[in-house]
N, C-alpha and C positions, 0 to 999 in steps of 0.2 A: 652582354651580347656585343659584337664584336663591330656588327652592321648596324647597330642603333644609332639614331639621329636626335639629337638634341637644339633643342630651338633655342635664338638666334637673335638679338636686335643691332639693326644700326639705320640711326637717319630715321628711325621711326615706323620701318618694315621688319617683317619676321623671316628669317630664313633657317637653316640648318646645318649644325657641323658634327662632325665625327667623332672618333672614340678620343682621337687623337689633337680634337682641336681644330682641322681639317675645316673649311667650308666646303660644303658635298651641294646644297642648295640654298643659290643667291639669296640673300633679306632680299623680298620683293613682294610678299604679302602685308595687308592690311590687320591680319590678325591669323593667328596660327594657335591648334593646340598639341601637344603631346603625340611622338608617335604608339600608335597601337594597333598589335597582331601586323606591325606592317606597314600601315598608312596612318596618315595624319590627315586633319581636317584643317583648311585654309580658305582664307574667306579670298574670293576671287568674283572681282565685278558683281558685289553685292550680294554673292550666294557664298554658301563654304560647300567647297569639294574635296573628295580625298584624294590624299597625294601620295604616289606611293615613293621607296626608300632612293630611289634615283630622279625622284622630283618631277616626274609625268602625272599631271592632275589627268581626274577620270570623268572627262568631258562629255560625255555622250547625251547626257541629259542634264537638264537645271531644276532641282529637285526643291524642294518648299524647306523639307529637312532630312540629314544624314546622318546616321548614328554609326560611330565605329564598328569593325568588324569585328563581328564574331561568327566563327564555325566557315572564314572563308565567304560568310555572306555583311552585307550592312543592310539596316534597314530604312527606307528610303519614304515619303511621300511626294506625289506626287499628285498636281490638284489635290483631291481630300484625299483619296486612295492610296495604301499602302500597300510596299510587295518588297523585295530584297534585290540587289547588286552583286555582282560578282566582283573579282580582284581587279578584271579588265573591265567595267565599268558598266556590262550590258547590267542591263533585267533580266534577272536568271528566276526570279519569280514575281511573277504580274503584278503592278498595284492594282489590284482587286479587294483588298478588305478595308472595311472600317477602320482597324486598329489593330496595329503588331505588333509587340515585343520581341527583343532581342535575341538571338539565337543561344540556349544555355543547356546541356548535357544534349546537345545535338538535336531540341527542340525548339522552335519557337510557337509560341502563343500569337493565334491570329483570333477575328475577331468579324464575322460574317451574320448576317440579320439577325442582328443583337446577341448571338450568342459565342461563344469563345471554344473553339478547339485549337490544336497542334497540329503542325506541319514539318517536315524534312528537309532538310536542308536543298532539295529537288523538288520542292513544292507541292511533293504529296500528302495527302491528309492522313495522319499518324494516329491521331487521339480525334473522336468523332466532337461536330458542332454541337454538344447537350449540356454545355456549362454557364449557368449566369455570370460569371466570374473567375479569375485567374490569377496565379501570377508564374512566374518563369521556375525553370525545374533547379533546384539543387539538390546535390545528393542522391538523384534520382526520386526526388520527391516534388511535390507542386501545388499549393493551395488552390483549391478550387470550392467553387459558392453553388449549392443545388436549390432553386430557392430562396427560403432564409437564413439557409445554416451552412457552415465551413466545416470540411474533410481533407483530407491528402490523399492526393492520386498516384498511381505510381506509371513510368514510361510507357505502360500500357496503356495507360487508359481507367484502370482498375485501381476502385477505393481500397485503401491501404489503409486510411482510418476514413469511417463512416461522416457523412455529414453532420455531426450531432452538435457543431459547437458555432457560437456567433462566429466566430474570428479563426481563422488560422495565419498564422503568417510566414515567409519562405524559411526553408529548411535550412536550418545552420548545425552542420557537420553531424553528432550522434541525434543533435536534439530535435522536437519541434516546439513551438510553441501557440498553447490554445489560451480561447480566451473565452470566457461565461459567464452571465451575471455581473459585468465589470471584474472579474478578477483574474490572472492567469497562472498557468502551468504549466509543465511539461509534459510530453511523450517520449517516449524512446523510440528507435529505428522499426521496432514491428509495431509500434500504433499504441502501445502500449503506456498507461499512464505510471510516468515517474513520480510527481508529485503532485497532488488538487491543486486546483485551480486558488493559491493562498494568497496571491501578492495582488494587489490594489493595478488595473492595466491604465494606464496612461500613455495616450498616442503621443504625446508631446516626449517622453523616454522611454520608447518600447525595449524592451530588451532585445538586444545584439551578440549570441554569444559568438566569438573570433576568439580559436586556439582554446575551444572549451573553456571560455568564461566569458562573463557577462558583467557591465558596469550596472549597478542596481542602486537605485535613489526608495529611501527609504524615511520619512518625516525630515527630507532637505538633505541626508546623507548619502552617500557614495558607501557603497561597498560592491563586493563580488562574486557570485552565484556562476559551484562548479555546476555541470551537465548531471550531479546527482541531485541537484539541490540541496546540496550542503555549504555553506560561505567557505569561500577561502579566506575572504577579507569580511569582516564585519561593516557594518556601515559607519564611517569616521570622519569620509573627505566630504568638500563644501563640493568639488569637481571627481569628477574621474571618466577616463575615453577608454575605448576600446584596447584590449592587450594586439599590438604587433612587436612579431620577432623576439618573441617570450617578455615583452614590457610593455606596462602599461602607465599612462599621465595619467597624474591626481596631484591634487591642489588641496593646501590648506585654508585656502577662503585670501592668502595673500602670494603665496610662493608656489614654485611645481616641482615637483621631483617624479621619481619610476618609482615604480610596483613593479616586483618579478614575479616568478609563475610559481613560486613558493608563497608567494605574501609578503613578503620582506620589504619593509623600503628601503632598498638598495642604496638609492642615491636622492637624499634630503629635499625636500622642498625649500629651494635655496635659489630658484633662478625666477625671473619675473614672466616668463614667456618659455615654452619648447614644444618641438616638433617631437613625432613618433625615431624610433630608432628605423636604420635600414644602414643594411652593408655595416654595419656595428657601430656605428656613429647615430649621434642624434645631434640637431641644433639647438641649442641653448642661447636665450638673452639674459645678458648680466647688466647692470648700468650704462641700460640703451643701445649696447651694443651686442653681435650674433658671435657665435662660435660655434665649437663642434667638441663635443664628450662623446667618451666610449662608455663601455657599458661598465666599467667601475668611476665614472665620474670622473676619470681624469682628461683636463682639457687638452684635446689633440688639434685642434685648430684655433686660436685664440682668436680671441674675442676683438671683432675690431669691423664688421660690418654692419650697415644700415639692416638689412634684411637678408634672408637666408630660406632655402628650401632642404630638404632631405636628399640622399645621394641615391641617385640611381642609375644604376651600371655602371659603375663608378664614380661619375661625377655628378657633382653639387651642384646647384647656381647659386650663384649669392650678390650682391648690388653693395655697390658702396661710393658715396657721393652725387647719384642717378647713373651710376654704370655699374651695366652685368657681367661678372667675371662666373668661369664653369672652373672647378676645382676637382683635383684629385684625391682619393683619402687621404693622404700626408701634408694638405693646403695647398701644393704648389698650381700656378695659375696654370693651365690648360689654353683658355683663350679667353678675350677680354675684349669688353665693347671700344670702339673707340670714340 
């Protein structure tokens, strides 16, 4: 993205520079994070407000707290009561509920005398108040609680799968997954049970399937569960995270290397620390210090900084000696603390 802003330190405030290295907004905040959908959150006379991409905070009110935008809204408290912001900073929906979540397939989950329904991004009521329990829609899907038991609802409003089970939790891309008696499973897209409920549920490693797989810890082992529940990977590693950008980190209990989307381990458990892949680079630590490999392992930014981030939108951040330099894929400096 072209108009993306990347944050910023000098003299111990955060500001914002451009694609090009450019300072777009002065280091002048106490703490700054990440722009998103647009705006960024900066903490300003003790509260954080969003800022949007030409550095106009959105002052109109001093909120308790602000959540990034999503669907063109953020969502705001204000005293105990929550409601949503617009780009221009009004209330565009009332703090009037208990409890909101974030806007997600163009719904958000509010939260009105104790019970939870859905609202539109215009504050109208979409999915009626009859729910104990919620969480945000993916997939066009959304756990909800009747009761004592967990079903999946669909944008309607309408059970898609029946309340029959302890646990449901949010929809990751074909899958869902349920959970009964301590143990869990899958569904498919119509509700349908892919596999029993076999695997032992543990809230400390719930399963996460990202790009149709799933890191699964099995008597201390790592391995990986397709959407049919079939393993790609057996269980082997001491570690293993989430697959982004077709690769996945796993550790041999000393080193890390990737995992590809075949299974393969591509690139050896050989570095002592790394980051996920993006933009086709990933960070790597070798003897204390950071660098950057592509996706055959070969080093494209050598190794030579304290600490390192992953690239996005082109550029890196990386520190070295307590200063931040922003890098482009081929290393070269961008712009650099002074």
């Amino acid at each position: 993205m072209k108009d993306h802003r990347y944050i910023i330190r000098e003299q111990g405030r955060f500001g914002f520079i451009d694609r090009e290295g450019q300072v777009v907004i002065e280091p002048q905040y106490l703490a700054a994070e990440d722009f998103h959908n647009g705006f960024a959150l900066v903490e300003l006379i003790d509260h954080w407000v969003p800022l949007d991409t030409l550095g106009r905070p959105l002052l109109r009110h001093l909120f308790r707290h602000i959540s990034p935008f999503e669907s063109e809204r953020a969502r705001v408290q204000l005293a105990q009561n929550w409601g949503f912001i617009g780009p221009k900073g009004r209330i565009r929906i009332p703090c009037i509920y208990e409890f909101a979540m974030d806007f997600s397939d163009g719904l958000a989950a509010v939260k009105s005398q104790q019970l939870y329904g859905f609202i539109d991004p215009e504050g109208a009521v979409a999915i009626d108040f009859s729910f104990d329990l919620v969480a945000p829609f993916l997939h066009q899907r959304a756990p909800a609680k009747l009761g004592n038991h967990f079903g999946y609802i669909d944008t309607a409003g309408q059970w898609m799968v029946d309340p029959d089970y302890d646990l449901t939790l949010p929809w990751m891309g074909q899958v869902g997954v349920y959970i009964e008696d301590g143990r869990w499973g899958l569904l498919n897209r119509d509700g349908e049970v892919v596999t029993t409920a076999r695997w032992r549920w543990s809230p400390e490693h719930p399963p996460q399937f990202t790009e149709g797989l799933a890191a699964i810890v099995i008597n201390d082992h790592w391995g990986y569960l397709q959407t049919d529940g079939e393993w790609l990977a057996k269980p082997q590693f001491l570690t293993a995270e989430a697959f982004h950008n077709g690769f996945a980190r796993v550790s041999d209990g000393m080193k890390v290397g990737f995992l590809d989307a075949r299974g393969d381990l591509v690139i050896p458990c050989r570095y002592s620390q790394a980051l996920d892949f993006a933009e086709g680079l990933a960070p790597v630590r070798e003897k204390g210090q950071w660098g950057f490999i592509d996706a055959r392992g070969q080093t494209i930014i050598p190794f030579q900084y304290d600490h390192a981030h992953g690239f996005q939108n082109g550029l890196a951040l990386v520190a070295k000696n307590g200063k931040w330099s922003y890098l482009d894929t081929e290393g070269a400096v961008v712009w650099h603390e002074e």
